[in-house]
Every structure is written in C-alpha cells, then in structure tokens.
Backbone as a chain_set.jsonl record, in Angstrom:
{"seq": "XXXXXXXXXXXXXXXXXXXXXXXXXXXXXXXXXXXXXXXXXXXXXXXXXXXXXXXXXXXXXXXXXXXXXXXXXXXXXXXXXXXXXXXXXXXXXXXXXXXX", "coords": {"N": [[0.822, -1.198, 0.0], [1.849, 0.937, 1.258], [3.745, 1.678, -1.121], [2.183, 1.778, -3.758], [0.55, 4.179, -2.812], [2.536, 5.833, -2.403], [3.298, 6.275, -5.433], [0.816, 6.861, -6.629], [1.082, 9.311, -5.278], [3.276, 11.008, -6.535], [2.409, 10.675, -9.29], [0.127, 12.381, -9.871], [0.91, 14.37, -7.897], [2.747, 15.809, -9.633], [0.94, 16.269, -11.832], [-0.793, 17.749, -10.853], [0.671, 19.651, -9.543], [1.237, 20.31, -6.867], [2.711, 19.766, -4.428], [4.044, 17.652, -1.799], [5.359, 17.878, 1.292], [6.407, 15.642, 3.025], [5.207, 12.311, 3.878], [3.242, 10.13, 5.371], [2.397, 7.677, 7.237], [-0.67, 6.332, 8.995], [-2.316, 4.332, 11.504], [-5.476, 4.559, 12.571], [-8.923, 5.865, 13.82], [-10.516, 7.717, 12.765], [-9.635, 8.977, 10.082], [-9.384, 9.156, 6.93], [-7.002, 10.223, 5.356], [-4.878, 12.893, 5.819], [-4.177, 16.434, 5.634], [-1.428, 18.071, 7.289], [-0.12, 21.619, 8.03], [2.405, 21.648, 7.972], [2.598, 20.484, 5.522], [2.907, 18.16, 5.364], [1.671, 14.842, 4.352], [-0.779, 12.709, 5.71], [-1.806, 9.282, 5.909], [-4.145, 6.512, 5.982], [-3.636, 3.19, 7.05], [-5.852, 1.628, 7.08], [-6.641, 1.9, 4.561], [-5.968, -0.076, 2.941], [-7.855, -1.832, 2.49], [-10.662, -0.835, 1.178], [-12.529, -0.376, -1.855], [-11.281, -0.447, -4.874], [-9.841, 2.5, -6.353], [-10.339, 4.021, -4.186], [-8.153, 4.92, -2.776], [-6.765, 6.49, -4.959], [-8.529, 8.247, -5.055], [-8.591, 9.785, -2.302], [-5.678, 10.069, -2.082], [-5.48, 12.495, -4.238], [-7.304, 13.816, -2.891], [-5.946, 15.055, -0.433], [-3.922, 16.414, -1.571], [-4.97, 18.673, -2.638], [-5.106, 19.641, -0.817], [-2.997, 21.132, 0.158], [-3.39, 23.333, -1.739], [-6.007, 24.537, -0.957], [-7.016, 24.935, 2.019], [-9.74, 24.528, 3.377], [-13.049, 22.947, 2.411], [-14.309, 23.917, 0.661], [-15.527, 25.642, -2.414], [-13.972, 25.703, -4.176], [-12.101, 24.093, -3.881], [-13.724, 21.376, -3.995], [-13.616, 21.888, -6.877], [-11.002, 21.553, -7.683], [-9.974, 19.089, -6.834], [-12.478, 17.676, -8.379], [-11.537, 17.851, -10.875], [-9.162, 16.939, -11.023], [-9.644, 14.432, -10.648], [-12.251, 13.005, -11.352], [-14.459, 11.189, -10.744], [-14.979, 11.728, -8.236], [-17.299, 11.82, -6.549], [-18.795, 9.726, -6.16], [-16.016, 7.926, -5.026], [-16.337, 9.166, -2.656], [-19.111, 8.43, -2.031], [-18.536, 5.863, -1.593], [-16.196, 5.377, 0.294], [-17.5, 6.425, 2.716], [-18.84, 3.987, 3.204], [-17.471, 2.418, 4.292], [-15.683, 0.93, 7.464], [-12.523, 2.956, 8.783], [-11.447, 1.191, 11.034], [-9.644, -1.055, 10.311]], "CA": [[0.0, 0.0, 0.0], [2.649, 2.566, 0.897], [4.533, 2.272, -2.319], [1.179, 2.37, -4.541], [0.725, 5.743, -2.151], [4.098, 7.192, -2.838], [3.502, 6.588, -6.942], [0.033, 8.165, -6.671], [1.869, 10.961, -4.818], [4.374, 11.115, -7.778], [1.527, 10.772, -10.579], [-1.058, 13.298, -9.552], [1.816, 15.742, -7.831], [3.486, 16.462, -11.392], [-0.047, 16.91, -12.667], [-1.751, 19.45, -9.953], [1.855, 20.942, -9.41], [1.378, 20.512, -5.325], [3.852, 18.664, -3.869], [3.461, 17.532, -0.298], [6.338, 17.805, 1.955], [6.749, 14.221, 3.631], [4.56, 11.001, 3.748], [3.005, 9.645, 7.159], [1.069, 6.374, 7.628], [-0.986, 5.894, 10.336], [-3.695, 3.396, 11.918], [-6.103, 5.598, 13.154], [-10.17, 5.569, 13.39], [-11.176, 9.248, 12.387], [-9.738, 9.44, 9.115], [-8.705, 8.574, 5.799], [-6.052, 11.107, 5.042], [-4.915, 14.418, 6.518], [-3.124, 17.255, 5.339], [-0.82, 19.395, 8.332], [-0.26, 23.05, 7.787], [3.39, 21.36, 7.249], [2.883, 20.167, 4.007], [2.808, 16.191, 5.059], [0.688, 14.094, 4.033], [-0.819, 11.225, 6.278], [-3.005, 8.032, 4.825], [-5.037, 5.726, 6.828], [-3.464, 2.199, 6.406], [-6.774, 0.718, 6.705], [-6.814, 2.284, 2.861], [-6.054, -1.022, 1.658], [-9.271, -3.078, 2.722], [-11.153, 0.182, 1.024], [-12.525, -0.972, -3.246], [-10.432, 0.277, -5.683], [-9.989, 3.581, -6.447], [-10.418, 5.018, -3.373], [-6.648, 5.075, -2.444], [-6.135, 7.674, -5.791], [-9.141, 9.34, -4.436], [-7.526, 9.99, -1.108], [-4.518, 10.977, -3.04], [-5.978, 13.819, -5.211], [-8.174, 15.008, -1.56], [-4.896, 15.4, 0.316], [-2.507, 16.925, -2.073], [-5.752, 19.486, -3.321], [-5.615, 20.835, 0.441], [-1.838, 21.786, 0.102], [-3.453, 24.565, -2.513], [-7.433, 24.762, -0.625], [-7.05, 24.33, 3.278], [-10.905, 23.855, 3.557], [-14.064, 21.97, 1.678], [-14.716, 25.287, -0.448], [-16.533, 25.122, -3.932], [-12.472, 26.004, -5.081], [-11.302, 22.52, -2.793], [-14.184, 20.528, -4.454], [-13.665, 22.168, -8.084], [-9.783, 20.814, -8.202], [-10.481, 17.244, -6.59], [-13.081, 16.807, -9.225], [-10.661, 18.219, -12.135], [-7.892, 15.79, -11.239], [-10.313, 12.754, -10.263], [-13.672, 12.717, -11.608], [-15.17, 10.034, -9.632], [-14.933, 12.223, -6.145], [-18.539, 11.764, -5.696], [-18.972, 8.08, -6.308], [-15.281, 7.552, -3.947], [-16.942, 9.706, -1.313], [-19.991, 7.535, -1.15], [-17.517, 3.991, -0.74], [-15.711, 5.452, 1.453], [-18.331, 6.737, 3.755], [-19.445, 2.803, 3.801], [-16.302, 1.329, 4.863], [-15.543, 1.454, 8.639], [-11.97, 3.465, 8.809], [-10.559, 1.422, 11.145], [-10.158, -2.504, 9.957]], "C": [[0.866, 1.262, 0.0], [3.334, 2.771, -0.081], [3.654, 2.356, -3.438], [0.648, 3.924, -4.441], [1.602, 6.575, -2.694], [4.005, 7.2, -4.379], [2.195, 7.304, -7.57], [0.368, 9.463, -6.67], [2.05, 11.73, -5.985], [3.462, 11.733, -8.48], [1.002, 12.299, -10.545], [-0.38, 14.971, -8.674], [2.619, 16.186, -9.012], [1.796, 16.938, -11.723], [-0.993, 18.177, -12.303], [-0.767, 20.233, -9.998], [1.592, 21.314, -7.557], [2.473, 19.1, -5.249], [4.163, 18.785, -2.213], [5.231, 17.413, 0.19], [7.192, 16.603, 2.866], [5.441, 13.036, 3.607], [4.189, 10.554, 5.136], [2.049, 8.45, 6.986], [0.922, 6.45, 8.938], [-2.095, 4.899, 10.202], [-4.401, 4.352, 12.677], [-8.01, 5.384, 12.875], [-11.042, 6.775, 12.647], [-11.055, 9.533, 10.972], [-9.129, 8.788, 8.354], [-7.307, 8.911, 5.581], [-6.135, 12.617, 5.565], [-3.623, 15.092, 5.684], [-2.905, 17.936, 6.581], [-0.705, 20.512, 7.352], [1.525, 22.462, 7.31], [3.782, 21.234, 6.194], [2.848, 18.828, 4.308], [1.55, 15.888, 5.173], [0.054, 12.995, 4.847], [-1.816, 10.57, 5.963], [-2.818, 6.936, 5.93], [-4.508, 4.451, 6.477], [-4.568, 1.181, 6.093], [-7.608, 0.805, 5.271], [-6.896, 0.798, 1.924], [-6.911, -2.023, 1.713], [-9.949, -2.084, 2.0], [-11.517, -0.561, -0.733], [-11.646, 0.153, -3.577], [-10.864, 1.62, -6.31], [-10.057, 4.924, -5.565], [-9.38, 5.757, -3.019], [-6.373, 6.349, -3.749], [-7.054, 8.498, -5.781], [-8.419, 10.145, -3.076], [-6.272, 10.584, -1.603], [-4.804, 12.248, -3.437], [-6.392, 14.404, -3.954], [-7.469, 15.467, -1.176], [-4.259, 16.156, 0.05], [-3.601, 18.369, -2.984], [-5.41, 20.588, -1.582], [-4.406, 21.415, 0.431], [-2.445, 23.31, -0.859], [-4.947, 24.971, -1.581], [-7.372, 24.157, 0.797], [-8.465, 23.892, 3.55], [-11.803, 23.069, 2.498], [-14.453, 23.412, 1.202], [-15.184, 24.577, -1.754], [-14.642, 24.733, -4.528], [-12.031, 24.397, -4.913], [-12.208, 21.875, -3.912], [-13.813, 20.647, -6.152], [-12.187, 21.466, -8.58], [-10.468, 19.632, -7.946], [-10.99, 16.51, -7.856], [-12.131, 16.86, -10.764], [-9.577, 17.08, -12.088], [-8.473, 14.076, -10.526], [-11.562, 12.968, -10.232], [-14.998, 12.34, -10.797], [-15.236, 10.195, -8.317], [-16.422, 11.691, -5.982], [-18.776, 10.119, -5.292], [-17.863, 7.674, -5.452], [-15.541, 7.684, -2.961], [-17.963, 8.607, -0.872], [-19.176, 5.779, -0.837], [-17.106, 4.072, 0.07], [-16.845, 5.51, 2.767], [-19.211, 4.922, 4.183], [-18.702, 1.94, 4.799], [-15.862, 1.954, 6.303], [-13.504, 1.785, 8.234], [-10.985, 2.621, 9.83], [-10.911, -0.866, 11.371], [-9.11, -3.654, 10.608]], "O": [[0.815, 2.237, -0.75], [3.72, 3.929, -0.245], [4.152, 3.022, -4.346], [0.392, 4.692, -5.369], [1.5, 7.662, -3.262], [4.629, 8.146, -4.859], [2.206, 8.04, -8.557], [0.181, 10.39, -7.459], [1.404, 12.688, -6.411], [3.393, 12.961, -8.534], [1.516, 13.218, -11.183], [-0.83, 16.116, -8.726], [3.11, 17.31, -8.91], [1.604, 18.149, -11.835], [-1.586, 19.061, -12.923], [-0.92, 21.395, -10.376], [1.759, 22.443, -7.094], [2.762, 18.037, -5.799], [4.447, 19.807, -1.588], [6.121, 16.933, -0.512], [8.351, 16.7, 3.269], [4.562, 13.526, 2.899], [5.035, 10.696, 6.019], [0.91, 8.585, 6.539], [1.767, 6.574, 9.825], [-2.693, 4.632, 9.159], [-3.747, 4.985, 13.506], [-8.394, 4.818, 11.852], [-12.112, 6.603, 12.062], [-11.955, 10.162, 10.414], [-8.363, 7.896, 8.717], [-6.449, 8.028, 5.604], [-7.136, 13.322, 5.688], [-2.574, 14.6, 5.267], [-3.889, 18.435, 7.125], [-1.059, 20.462, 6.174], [1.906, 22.909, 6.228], [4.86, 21.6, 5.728], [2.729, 18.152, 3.286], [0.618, 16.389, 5.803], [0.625, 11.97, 4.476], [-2.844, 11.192, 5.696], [-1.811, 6.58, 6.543], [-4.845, 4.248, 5.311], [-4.504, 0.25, 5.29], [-8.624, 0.222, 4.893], [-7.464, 0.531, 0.865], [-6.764, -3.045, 1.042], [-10.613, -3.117, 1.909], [-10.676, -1.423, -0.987], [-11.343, 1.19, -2.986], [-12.007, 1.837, -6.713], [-9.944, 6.123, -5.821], [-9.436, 6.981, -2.908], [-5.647, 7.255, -3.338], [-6.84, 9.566, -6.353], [-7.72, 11.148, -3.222], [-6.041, 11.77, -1.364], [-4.24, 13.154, -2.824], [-5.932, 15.526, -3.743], [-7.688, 16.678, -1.212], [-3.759, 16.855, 0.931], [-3.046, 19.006, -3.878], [-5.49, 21.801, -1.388], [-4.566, 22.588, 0.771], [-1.865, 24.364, -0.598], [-4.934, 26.201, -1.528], [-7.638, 22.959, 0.899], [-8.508, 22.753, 4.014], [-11.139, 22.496, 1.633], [-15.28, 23.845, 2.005], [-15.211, 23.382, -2.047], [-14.262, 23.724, -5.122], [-11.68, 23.682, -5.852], [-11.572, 21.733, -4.957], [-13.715, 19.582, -6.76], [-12.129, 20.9, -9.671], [-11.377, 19.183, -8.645], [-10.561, 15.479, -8.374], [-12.131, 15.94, -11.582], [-9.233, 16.434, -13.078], [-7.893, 13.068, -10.125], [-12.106, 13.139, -9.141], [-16.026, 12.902, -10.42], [-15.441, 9.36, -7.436], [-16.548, 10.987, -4.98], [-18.888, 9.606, -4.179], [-18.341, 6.817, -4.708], [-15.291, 6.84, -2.101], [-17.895, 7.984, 0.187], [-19.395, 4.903, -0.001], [-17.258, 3.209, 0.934], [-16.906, 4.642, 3.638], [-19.943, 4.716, 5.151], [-19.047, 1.153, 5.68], [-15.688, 3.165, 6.44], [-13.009, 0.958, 7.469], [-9.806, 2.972, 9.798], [-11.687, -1.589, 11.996], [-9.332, -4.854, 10.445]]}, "num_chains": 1, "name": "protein.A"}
C-alpha cells in the first residue's frame, strides 16, 4: 500500500503541481487522510481493505488541500478536475468502517 501511495503521490503531484512535503502512515479511526499546515501528508493504512480507487481518491483530496485548506466550492472544483469520480469515492468510502 505505501509504495502504490508514494507513486500516486508522484503521478497526480506532477499533474496538480502541489507537492506535499513528507509522507506519514498511520492506523487511526477518524480518518482517511490528513493534510498538516506542514505540508505532510498522512493516509489511513486501513486504505487497503477500502474498493479500488479510493486510495487515488484519497490521493488527489490530500494533495488538493496543500493549494485549498478547507471543503470550499475552489477545494471541491480541483479534486473533481484531477479525479472525476470524487462523488462516487466519497460515497464507498463513507461505507467502509476506517478502522479494519
């Protein structure tokens, strides 16, 4: 999982032009992925019980807040520009318990 993570990173940071400052896994029950005010990135390892796709959803959410600190129209308007399918990831995710 973390080296499918780090080539998301890669992919989708050349193409927005954000580039996150370090990498963090955690186990945790609250969340998927977090952006700090640092610039790192941290991803939920229970990402990889999650269907596919979600993990390069999670990607694109994380590395959109480096440019959009909140859920603004601006935040949702990238997300969907560099991953389509936000709405349809949002509702999988929201099925799957966070901490597996």
């Amino acid at each position: 999982l973390k080296k499918f993570i780090e080539s998301e990173v890669d992919k989708y940071s050349a193409l927005m032009g954000l580039f996150p400052t370090g990498l963090r896994y955690t186990h945790v029950h609250t969340y998927w992925g977090t952006c700090a005010s640092s610039g790192v990135l941290s991803f939920n390892m229970a990402l990889r019980y999650t269907p596919e796709g979600t993990v390069s959803y999670v990607v694109v959410h994380e590395l959109a807040h480096l440019r959009w600190k909140g859920h603004g129209p601006r935040f949702w308007a990238m997300v969907e520009k560099y991953y389509p399918r936000t709405k349809e990831m949002r509702k999988l995710l929201r099925s799957v318990p966070r901490s597996l």
